[in-house]
N, C-alpha and C positions, 0 to 999 in steps of 0.2 A: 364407718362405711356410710356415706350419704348419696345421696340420688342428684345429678343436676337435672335430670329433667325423667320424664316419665316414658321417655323413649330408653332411658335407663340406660346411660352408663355410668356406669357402678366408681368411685371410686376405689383403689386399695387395693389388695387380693382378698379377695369374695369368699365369702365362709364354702366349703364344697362338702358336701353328703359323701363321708368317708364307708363303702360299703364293701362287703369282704367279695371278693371277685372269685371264682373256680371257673375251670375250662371243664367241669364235667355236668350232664344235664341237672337239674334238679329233680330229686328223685318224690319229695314229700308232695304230696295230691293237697291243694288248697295250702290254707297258712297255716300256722301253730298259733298257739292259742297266744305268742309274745309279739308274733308279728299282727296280728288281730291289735292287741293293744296300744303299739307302736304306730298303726294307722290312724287309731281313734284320737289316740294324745295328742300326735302331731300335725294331722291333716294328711301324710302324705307318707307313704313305703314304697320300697326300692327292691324289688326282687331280681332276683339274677337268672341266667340260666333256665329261663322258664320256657322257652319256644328254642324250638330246632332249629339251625340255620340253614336245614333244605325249606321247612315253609315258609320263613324272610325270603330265600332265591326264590321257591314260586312266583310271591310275589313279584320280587323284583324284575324277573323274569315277563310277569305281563304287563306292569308298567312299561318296561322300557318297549315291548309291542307295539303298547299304545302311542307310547312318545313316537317311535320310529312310522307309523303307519300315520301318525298325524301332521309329522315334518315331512313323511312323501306327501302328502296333499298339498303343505304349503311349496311344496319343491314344482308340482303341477301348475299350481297358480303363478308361479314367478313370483315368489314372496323369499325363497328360500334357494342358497346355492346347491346348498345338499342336505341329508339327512342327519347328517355326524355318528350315524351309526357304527362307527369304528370308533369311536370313543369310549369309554367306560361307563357303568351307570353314574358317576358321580362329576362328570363332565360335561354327555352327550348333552344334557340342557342349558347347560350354559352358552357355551356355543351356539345352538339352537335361537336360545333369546338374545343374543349379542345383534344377531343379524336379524330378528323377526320375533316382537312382542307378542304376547300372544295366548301361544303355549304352553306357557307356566299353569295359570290360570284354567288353560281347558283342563287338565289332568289335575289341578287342585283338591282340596275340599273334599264334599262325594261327590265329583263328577265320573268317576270310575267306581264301577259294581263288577266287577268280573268276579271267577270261580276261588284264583285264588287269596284275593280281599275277601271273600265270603266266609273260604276256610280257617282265615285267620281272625273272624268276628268270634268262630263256633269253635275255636281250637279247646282241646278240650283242658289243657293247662290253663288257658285264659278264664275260662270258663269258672275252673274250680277256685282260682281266686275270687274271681265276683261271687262264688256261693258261699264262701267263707263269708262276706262281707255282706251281701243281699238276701242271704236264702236258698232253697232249693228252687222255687219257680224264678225261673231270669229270666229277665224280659230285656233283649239288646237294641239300641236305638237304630237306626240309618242315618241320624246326625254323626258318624264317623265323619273321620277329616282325614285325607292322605296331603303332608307338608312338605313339597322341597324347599329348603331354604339356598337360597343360591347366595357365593359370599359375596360380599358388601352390597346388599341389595335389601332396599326398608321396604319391600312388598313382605319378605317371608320374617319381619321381625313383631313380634305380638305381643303390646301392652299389660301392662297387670291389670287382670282380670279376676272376678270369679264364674267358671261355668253357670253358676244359678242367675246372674246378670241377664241370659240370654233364655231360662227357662221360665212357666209361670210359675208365679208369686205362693201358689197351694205347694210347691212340688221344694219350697225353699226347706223347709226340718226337717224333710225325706233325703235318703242317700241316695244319691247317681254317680258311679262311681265311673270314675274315670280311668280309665288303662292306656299312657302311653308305654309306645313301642319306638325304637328308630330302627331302620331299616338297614344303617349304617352305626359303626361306632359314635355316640353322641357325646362330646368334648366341648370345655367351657368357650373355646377356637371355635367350634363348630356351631354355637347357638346352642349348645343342651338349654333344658329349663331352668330356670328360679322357681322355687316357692319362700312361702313365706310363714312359716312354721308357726302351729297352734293358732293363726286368725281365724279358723274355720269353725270356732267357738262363739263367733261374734256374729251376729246377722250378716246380711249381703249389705254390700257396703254400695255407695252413690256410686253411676256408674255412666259414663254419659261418652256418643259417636267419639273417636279420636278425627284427627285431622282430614284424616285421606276419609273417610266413613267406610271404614272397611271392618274395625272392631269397634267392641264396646270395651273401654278402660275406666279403670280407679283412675282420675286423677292426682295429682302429687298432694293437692290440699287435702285429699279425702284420702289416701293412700295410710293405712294403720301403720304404726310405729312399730317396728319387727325388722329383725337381720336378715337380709334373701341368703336364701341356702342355692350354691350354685349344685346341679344333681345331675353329672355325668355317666350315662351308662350305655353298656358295651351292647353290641348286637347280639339279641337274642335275652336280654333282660328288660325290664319293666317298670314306670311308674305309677304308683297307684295313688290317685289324689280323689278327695272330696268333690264334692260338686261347690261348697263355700270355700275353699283354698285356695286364695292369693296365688298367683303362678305368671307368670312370663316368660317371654324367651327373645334375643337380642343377636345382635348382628351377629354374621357367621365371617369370620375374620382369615379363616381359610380358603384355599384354592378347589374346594371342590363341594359338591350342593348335598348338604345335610337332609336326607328323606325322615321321615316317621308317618304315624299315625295315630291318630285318639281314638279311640273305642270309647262306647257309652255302656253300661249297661245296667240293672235297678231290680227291686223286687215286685210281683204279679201286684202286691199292693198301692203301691203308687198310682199316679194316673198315668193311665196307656192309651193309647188306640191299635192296640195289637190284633184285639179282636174285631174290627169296624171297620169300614169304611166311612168316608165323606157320609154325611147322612145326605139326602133329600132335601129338607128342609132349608139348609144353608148355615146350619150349626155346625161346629169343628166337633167330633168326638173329643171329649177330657182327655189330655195328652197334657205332658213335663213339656213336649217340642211339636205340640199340635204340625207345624209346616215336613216333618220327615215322621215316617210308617213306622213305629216300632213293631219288632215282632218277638214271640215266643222261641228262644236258644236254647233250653234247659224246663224239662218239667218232670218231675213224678207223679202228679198228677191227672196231665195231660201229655203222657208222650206224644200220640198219636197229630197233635198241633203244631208239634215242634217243627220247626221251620228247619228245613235239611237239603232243601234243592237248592243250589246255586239261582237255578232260571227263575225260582218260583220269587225270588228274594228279590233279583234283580225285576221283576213284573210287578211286584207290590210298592216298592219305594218309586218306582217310575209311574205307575198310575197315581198315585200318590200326591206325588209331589205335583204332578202334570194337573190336579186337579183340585190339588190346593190352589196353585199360579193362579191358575186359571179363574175359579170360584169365587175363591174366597181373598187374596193376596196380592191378583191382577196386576201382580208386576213379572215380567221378562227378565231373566236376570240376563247382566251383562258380564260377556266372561271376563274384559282384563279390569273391570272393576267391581270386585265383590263387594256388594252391599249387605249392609247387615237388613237379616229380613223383619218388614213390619213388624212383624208378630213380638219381636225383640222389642223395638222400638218403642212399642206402647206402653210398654213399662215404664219406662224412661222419659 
């Protein structure tokens, strides 16, 4: 299996993460103490079954809101002939962006905070995985990412990377664990992930803008020598990667737009700014992703902190971020071109 370029397609049939599937919930709280190990060896576990598929439809349920309530604005302006609201969730955007760019981009990334994104930060399945993993104090970022990949489209395809590429340099031998979710069935068709098994024992590797500067990538000359494991999972299952775990994810060769999301989460020891704001002075609070508010998900220590209001979550990452822009990072972002932010860049 060899790579012709870093856009990555794959020669061959692709090694694929063979994991045992049920249609009944999972019942065990956090992980065993095999799948614990199985994280640590290999960078990366596949849990099944672990979220309900009424809280994916919440979800899905306020995305597609959004998408429809922001294709009637462009239907207002004469950008747009209709809503395509009679479409399916795995549709209505495509059509949307056939006739009007745009769109994609505003509902990306975290540009959506609603109630039920909130709940699925704080689910509490989600949750006990990262305490297996992090501890009992979690600390969940606002660096979450909501992803439609739409098929044959190189906006929603993402380089090999490592999460820690984009985090500071203190936060690199600490664990930030990563939880994707897709919101749909995710299929090798559809864009699922790669990883790239056991590199996450090796430092963070060179990592420099790709073409469009929209991510940071391993290039191919720097790219470590390891088989991609292609890791297909069903709605309502889960990947669990490192923060140094090699990962990507490539065209989606199907007729219909691949959703997920990345959740962050870590332990009270790391650096935060959970507890802080922006100081005064014009110093960032010690933060892994200083530019988005982390806050407090889980404590026995401090219940009482514990972040549990929808409204209060969505006011804290929007001042936040509103005043990082502003202060400290003085850039505007622009929606149909996500640039990777400074804070990244200086590393690099």
């Amino acid at each position: 299996m060899t790579f012709r370029s870093n856009r990555a397609e794959i020669d061959g049939h692709p090694q694929v993460c063979h994991h045992q599937s049920m249609m009944t919930m999972r019942t065990l709280s956090g992980l065993s103490r095999e799948e614990i190990d199985t994280f640590h060896r290999e960078g990366y576990l596949v849990v099944e079954n672990v979220l309900p598929v009424s809280a994916l439809d919440s979800v899905i349920a306020e995305v597609t809101r959004e998408v429809t309530a922001r294709a009637g604005e462009l239907v207002a302006a004469g950008r747009l002939s209709r809503t395509y609201e009679e479409l399916d969730f795995g549709r209505q955007l495509i059509a949307i962006d056939a006739e009007a760019r745009g769109l994609v981009a505003a509902v990306s990334s975290g540009a959506l905070s609603g109630p039920a994104i909130f709940e699925i930060i704080r689910h509490p399945g989600l949750l006990d995985l990262a305490e297996s993993l992090c501890g009992p104090e979690l600390i969940a970022s606002s660096v979450y990412r909501l992803r439609p990949k739409l098929p044959r489209d190189a906006r929603g395809e993402v380089p090999w990377h490592q999460d820690s590429s984009y985090f500071a340099q203190d936060c690199d031998q600490g664990l930030i664990v990563t939880i994707w979710i897709p919101l749909v069935d995710a299929h090798i068709e559809t864009g699922c992930l790669y990883v790239l098994p056991r590199m996450h024992q090796s430092e963070v590797f060179r990592h420099q803008p790709n073409a469009a500067g929209t991510y940071l990538e391993i290039e191919a000359a720097d790219l470590p020598d390891g088989k991609p494991v292609a890791v297909p999972i069903r709605k309502g299952g889960a990947l669990l990667m490192t923060n140094r775990t090699p990962h990507a994810s490539f065209e989606n060769t199907s007729d219909s737009v691949r959703w997920s999301m990345d959740l962050r989460y870590q332990g009270a020891s790391l650096p935060t700014n959970a507890e802080q704001d922006l100081r005064n002075d014009g110093s960032v609070p010690p933060a892994c992703y200083p530019p988005a508010r982390d806050f407090l998900v889980r404590s026995r220590e401090r219940p009482e902190d514990v972040v549990t209001d929808a409204a209060v979550f969505h006011e804290l990452r929007t001042r936040h971020r509103t005043q990082y822009d502003a202060g400290f990072a003085n850039v505007t972002p622009v929606a149909e071109k996500r640039r990777i932010n400074p804070f990244s860049l200086r590393r690099w």
